[in-house]
N, C-alpha and C positions, 0 to 999 in steps of 0.2 A: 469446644474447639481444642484439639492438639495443639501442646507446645513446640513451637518452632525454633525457640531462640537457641539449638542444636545444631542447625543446621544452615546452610549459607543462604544469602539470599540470592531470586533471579531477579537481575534486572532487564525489562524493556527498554532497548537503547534506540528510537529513533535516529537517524543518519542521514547525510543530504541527499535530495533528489540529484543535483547534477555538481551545481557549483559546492564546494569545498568550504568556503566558507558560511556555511548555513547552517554548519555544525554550532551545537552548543556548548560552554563551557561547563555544565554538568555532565553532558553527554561524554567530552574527554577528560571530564576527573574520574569518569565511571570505567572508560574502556581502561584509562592508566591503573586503576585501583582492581578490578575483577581479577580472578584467578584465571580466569579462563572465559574465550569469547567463541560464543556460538554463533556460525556466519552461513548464510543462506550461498554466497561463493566466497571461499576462501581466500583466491586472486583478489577481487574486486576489496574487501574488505582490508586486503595486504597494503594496497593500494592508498586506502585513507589511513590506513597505522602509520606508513611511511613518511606521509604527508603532517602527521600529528605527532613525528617525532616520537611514538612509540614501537617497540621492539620486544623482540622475545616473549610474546603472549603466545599460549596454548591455544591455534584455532581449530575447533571442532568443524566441522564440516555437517550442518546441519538442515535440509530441505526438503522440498516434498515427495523423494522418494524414495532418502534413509533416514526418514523422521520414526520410525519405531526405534529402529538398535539409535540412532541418536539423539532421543529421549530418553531410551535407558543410561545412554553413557553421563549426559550431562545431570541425571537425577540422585545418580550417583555421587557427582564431582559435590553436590548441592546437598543430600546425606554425609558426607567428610569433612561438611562447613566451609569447603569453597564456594565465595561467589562467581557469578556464570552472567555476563550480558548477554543480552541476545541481540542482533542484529537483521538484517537483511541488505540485499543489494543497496537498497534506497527508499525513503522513508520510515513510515512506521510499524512494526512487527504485528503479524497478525491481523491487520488490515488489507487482506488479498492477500496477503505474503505469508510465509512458514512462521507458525507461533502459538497458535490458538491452541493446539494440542498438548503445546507443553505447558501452556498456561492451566491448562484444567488439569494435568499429570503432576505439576505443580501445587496446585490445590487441595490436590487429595494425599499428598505427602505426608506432613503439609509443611507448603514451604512456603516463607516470605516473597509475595510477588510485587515489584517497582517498580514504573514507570519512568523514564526518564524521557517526556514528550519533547517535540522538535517535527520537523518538518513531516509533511503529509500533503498526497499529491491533491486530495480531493480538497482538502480545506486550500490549499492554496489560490486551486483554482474558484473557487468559491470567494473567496475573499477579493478577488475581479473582474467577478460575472457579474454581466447590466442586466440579470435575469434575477425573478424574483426568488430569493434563496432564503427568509426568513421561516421557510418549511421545506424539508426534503427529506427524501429514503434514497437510502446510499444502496445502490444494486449492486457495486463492483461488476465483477466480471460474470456474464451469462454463459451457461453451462455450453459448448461448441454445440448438442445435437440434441442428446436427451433431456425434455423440457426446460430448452428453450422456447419454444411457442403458449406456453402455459405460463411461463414469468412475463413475457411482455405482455398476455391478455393482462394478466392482474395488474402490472406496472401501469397500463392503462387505465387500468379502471379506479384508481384510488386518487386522478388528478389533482397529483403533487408532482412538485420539482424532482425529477429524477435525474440522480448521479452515476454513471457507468464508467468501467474501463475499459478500453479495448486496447487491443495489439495494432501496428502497422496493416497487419495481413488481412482482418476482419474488419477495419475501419467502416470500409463500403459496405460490405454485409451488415455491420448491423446501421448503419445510415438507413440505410434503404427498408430497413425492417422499421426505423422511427418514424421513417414514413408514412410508412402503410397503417402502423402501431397508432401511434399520435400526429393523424393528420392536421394540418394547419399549424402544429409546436415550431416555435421558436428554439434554436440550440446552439451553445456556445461550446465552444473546441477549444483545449488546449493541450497546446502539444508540448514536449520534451522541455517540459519547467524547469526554468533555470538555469538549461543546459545553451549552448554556442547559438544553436537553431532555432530557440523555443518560438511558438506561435501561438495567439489567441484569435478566434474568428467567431461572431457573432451573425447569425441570419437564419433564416427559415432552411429545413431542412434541402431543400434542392438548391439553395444557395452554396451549401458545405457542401456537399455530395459532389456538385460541381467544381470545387475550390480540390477536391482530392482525386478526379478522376485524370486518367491519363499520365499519372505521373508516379513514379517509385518510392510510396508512402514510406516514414519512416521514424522510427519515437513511440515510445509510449504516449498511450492519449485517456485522456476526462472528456466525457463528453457527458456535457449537463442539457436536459431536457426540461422547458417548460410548455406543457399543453395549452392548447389554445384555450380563449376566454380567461386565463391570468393574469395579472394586471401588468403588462409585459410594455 
């Protein structure tokens, strides 16, 4: 292994889902102390510095469609012995979010990589699901078109508690594929955690489906699947 203690460390900075106060206090010893924060948006990010009483930090502008030149910038900062947080809009980095790239870019520097854990939308919802959650595979988000229909055979086939994200706009589409996917599953909803609106809905798939049709979806959503015959 390379010596690292040259160069700065990154840190992983988890950040809250919606509410403001979810943040942790190592989370804001970390954003006050780094040299510089790497932020999936800028704005949004401005936003809880303001809010946490911090100012004049370097925000890179770092996501998933200038994550090359802005892995080279921040590897850089982290070769010169500054440390670098990383953020995202909400939650935890690298889980669905911008991160995972620079965590292996990282790696092979090599640079000291830290976590500073905190809020995460799947364990959230997980920590109040009346579904059986003692076993699950985290799917995140299914690809829009190309193989998708080859992850949900498998997701099926492995009968375990399955966790997904989806957007407002794909809600019903992929409802309706859980359907077809994991006939007879049971599935809990949650939406826009810990935000003004948040909701949690528990019932068989056509019970949701029904609960979201006709109306102007809106929120990021978990939606956890348990197939039928579980001890549900």
């Amino acid at each position: 292994m390379n010596d690292t203690t040259a160069n700065g460390t990154l840190y992983i900075v988890a950040t809250p889902l919606g509410n403001l106060e979810d943040i942790t206090l190592r989370a804001i010893n970390t954003l006050k102390s780094a040299n510089a924060i790497a932020c999936e948006d800028t704005r949004k990010t401005s936003i809880l510095l303001r809010h946490l009483g911090i100012s004049g930090k370097n925000l890179i502008s770092y996501h998933a469609f200038n994550e090359t030149k802005a892995i080279n910038t921040i590897l850089n900062l982290l070769e010169d012995g500054l440390d670098v947080a990383v953020v995202t809009d909400a939650g935890t980095p690298a889980i669905s979010d911008p991160g995972y790239a620079l965590v292996r870019a990282a790696y092979d520097l090599p640079v000291k990589v830290i976590p500073v854990p905190g809020p995460s939308a799947a364990t959230a919802a997980l920590s109040i699901c009346p579904l059986p959650v003692h076993n699950f595979f985290f799917a995140g988000f299914l690809p829009h078109k190309k193989g998708r229909k080859s992850k949900l055979e498998f997701f099926a086939s492995i009968k375990c508690t399955i966790v997904f994200y989806e957007s407002p706009h794909r809600i019903l589409k992929l409802l309706g594929e859980i359907e077809d996917y994991f006939p007879g599953a049971r599935v809990f909803i949650a939406r826009e955690i810990t935000k003004l609106h948040e909701e949690y809905l528990c019932g068989s798939t056509s019970e949701v489906i029904q609960r979201f049709t006709g109306e102007k979806t809106r929120g990021e959503f978990v939606v956890v699947v348990s197939p039928a015959g579980k001890n549900q």
